[in-house]
GUPAZA-926434 format. One record per residue: x, y, z of N, C-alpha, C, O in turn; residue in one letter. Coordinates in steps of 0.1 Angstrom, whole numbers, padded with zeros to 4 digits, always signed. Layout:
# GUPAZA-926434
XYZXYZXYZXYZA/...
END
This chain:
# GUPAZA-926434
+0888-2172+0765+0895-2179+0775+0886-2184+0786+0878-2176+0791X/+0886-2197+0790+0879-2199+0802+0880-2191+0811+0887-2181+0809X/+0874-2194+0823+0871-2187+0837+0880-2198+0842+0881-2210+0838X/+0887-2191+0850+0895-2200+0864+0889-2205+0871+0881-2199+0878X/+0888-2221+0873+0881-2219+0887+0883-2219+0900+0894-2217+0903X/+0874-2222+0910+0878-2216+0924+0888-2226+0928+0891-2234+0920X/+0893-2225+0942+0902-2232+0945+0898-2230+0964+0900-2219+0970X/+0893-2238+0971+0887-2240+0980+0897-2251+0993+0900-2262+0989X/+0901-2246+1004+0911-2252+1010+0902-2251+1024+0897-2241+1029X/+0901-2267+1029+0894-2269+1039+0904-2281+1049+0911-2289+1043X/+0903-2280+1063+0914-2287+1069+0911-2279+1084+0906-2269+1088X/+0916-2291+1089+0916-2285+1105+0925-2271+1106+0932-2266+1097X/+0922-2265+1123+0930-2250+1128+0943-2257+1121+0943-2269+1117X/+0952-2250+1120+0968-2253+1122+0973-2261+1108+0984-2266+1106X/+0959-2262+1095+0971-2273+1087+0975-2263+1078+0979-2268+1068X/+0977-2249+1079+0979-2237+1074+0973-2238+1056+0979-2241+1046X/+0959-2236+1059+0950-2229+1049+0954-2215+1044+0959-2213+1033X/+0952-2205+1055+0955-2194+1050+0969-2190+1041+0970-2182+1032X/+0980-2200+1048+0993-2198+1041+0997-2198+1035+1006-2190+1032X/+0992-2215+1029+0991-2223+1016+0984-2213+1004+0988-2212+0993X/+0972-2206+1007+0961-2202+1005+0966-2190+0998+0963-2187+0987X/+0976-2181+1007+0981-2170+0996+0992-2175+0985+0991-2172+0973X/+1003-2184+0989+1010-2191+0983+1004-2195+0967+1007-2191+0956X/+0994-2203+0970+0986-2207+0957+0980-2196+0948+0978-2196+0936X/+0976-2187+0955+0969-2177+0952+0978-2166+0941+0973-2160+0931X/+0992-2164+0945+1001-2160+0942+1007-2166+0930+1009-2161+0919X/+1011-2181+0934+1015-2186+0918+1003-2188+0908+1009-2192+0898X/+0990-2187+0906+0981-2185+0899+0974-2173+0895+0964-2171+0888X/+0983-2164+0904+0977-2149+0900+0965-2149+0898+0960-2147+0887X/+0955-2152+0914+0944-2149+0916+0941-2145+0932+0947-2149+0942X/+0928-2137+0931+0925-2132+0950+0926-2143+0954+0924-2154+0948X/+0929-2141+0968+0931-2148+0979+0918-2142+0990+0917-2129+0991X/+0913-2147+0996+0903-2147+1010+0901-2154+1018+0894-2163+1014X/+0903-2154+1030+0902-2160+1040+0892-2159+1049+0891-2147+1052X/+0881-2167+1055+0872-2160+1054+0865-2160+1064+0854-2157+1065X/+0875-2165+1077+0874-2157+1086+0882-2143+1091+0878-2135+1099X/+0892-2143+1083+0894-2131+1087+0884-2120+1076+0887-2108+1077X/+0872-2123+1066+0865-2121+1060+0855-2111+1072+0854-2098+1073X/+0848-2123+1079+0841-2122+1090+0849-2115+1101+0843-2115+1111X/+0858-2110+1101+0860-2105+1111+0860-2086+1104+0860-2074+1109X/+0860-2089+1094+0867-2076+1086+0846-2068+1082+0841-2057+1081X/+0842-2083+1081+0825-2070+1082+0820-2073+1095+0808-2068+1095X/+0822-2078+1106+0820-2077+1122+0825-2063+1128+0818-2056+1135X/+0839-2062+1124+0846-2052+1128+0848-2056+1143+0848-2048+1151X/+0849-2068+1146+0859-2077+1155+0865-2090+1152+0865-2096+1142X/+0871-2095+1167+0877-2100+1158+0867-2114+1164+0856-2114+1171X/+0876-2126+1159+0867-2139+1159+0863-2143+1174+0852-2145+1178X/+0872-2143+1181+0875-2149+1199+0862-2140+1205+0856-2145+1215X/+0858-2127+1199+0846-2118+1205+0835-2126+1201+0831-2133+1210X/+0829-2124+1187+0820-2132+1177+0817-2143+1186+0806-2146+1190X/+0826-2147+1188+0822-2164+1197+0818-2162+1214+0810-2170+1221X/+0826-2149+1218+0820-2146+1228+0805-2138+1234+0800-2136+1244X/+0804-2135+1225+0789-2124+1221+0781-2132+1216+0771-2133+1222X/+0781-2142+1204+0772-2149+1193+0776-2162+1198+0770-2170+1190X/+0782-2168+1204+0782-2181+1207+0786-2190+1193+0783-2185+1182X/+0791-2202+1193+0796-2207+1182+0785-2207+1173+0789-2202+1162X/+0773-2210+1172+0763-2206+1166+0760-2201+1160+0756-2205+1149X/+0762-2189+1163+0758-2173+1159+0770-2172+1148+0768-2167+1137X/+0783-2176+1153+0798-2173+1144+0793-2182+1132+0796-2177+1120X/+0786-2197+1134+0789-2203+1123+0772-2196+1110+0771-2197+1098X/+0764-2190+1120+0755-2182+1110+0766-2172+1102+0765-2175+1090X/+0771-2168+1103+0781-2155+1097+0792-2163+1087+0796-2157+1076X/+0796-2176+1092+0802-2180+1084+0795-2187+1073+0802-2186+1062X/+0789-2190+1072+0779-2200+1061+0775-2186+1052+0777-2188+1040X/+0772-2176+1055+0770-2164+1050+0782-2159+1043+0778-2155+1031X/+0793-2156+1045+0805-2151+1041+0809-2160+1034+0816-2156+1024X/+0809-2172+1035+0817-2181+1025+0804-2185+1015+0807-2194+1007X/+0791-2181+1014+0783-2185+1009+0783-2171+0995+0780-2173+0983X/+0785-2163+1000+0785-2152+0992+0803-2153+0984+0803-2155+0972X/+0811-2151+0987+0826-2153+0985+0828-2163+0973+0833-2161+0962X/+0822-2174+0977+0823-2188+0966+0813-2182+0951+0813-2186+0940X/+0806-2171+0957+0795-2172+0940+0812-2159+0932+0811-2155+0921X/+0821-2157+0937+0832-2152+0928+0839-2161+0921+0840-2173+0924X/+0845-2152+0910+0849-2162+0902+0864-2163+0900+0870-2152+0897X/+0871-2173+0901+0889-2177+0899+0895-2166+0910+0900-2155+0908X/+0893-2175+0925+0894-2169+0935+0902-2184+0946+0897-2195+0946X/+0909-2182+0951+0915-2193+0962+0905-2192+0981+0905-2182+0989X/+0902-2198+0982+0897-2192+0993+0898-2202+1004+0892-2213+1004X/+0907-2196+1018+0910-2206+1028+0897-2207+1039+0894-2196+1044X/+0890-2217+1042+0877-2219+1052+0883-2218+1069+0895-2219+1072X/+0873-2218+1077+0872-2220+1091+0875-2236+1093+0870-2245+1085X/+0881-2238+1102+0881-2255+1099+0865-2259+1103+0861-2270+1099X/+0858-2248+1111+0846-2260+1113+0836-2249+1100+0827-2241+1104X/+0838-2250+1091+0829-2246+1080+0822-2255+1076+0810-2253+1076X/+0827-2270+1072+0827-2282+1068+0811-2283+1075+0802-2286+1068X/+0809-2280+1089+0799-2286+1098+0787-2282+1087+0781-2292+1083X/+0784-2274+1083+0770-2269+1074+0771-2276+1064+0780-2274+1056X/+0762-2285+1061+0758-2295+1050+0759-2279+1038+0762-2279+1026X/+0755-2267+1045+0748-2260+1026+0764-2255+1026+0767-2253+1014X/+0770-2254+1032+0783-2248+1025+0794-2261+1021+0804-2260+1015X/+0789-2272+1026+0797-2282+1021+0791-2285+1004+0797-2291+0995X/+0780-2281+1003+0774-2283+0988+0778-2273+0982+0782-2274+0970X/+0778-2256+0990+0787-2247+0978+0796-2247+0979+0797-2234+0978X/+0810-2253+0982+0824-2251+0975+0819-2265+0968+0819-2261+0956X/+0817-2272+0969+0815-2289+0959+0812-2283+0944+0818-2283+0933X/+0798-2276+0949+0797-2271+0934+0802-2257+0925+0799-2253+0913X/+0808-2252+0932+0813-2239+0929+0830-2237+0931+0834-2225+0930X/+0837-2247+0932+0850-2248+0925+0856-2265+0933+0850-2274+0939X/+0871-2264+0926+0878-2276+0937+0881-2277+0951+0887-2267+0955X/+0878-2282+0957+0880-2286+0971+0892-2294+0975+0894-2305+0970X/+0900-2286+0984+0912-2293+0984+0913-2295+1004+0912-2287+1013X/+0915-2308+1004+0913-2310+1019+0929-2309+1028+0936-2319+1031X/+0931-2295+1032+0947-2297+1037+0951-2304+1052+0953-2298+1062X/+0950-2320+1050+0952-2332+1059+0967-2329+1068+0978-2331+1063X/+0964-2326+1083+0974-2324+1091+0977-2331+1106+0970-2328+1116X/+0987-2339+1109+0981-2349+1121+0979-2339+1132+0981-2327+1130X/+0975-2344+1145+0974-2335+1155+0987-2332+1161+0986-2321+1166X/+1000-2337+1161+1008-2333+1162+1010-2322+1157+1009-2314+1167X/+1013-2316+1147+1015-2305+1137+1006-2292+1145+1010-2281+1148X/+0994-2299+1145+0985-2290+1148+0989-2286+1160+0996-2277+1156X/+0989-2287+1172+0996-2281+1185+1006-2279+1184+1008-2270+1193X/+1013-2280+1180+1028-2272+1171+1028-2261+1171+1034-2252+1177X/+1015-2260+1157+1010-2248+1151+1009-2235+1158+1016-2225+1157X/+0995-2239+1171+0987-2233+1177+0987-2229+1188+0979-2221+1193X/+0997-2237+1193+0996-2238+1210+1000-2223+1215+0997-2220+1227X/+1005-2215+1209+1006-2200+1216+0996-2190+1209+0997-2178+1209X/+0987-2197+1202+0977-2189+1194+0967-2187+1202+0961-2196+1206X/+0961-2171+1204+0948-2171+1218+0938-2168+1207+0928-2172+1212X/+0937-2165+1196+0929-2163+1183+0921-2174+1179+0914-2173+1169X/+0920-2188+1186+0913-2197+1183+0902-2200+1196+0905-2207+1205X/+0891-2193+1196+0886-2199+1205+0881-2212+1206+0871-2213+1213X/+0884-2221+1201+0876-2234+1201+0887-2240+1210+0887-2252+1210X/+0898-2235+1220+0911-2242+1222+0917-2233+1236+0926-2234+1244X/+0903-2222+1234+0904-2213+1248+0894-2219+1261+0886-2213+1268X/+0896-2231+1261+0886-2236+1273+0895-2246+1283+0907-2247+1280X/+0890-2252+1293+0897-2258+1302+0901-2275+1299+0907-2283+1306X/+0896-2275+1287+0899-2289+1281+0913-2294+1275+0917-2283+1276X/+0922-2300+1271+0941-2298+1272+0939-2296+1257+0932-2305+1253X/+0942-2290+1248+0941-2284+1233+0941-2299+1229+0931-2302+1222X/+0952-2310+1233+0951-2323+1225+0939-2325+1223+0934-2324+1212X/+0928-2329+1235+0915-2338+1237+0902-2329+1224+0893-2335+1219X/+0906-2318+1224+0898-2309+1217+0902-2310+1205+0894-2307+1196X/+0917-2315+1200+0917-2314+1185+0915-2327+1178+0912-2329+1166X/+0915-2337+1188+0910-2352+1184+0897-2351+1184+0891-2356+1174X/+0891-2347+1192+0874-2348+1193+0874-2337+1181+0865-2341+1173X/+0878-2326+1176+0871-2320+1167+0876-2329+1145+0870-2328+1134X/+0890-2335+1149+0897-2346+1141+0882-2352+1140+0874-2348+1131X/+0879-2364+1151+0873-2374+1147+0853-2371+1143+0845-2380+1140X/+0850-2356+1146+0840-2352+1143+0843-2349+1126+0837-2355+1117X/+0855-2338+1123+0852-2334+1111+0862-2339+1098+0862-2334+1087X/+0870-2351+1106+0872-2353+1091+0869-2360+1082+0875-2362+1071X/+0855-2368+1085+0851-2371+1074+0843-2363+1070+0834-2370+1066X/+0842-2356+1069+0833-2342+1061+0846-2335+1054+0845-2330+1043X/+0856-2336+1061+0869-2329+1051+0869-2334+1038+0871-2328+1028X/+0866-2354+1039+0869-2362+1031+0860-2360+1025+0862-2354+1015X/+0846-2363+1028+0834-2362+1020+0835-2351+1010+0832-2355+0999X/+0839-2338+1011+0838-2327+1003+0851-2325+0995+0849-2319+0984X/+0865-2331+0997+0875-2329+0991+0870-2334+0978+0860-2341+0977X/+0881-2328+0967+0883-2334+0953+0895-2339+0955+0897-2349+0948X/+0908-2335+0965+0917-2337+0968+0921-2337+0975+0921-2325+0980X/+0927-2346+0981+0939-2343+1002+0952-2345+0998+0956-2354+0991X/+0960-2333+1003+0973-2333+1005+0977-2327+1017+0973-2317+1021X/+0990-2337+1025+0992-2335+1035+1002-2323+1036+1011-2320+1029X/+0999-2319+1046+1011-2306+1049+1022-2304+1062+1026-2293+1067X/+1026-2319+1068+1034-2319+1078+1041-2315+1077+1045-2305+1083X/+1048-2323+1067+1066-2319+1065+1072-2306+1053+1083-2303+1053X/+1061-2301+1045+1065-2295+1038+1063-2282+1042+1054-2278+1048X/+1074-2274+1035+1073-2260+1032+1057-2250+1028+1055-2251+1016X/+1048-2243+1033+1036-2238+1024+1041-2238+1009+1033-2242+1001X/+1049-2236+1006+1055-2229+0991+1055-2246+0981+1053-2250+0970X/+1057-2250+0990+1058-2266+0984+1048-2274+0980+1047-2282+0970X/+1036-2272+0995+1025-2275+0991+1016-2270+0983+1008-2278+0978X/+1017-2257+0981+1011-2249+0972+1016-2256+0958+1007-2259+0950X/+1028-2260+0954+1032-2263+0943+1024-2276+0938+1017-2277+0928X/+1025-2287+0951+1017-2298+0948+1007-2295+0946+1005-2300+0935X/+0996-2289+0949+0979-2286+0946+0979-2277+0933+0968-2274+0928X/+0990-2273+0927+0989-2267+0916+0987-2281+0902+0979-2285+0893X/+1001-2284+0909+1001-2298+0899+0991-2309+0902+0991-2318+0895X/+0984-2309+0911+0976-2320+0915+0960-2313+0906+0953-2322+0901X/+0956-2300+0905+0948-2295+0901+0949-2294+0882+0939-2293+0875X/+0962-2294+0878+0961-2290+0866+0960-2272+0864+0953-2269+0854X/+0962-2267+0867+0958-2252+0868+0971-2246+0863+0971-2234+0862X/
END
């Protein structure tokens, strides 16, 4: 029987990766990892510290590492950092090391999402969360695009629904 392959979900904070992420993970009867809470689980803190001790920098060394190591597993779903995408080498290992599914969410949605969430530090600064998710929109989604195999949007639907479409959109 073949190997499953990976299933890689990349998308700004808030287009619920992780949610979708077990959802899918669940109807394909395979691990699920998230991989910042990955990094927070061999830190043994949590992310909002990491960023405050290692500066985003430092967090995105750890991340390129964790999701660099994670991806060499095999028939695994795995939800990214939204700014994972920024490292050209981890944008080359999910590309070549399973499908890439880009979960496209307007900024609306996203401050919906997030706005009582203190767990994001990229949104804990004196800037109004909008100006920060457009400036981080118009930085990273063509890198979302660049690396996708596929975009599906997740505004209006259910995680359970979207999960269904990336099943049928993957063939899996």
């Amino acid at each position: 029987m073949a190997e499953k392959r990976n299933i890689f979900l990349v998308g700004p904070m808030g287009a619920g990766k992780s949610t979708i992420g077990r959802h899918l993970a669940e109807q394909l009867h395979m691990e699920f990892y998230d991989s910042d809470q990955e990094i927070e689980r061999r830190s043994g803190a949590d992310i909002s510290w990491v960023f405050d001790v290692e500066g985003e920098e430092g967090f995105r060394v750890r991340e390129e590492r964790v999701i660099g190591e994670l991806s060499e597993l095999q028939g695994i779903v795995m939800a990214t950092g939204g700014g994972a995408i920024k490292s050209r080498e981890t944008r080359n290992r999910l590309s070549a090391r399973g499908i890439v599914v880009y979960l496209e969410t307007p900024i609306e949605k996203q401050l919906a999402r997030t706005q009582r969430d203190k767990r994001r530090p990229l949104l804990q600064t004196e800037e109004p969360p909008r100006e920060v998710l457009e400036r981080l929109a118009e930085e990273r989604n063509p890198l979302y695009e660049e690396v996708a195999d596929f975009v599906v949007q997740t505004d209006e639907q259910s995680a359970k629904i979207v999960a269904n479409q990336i099943v049928k959109l993957i063939g899996m």
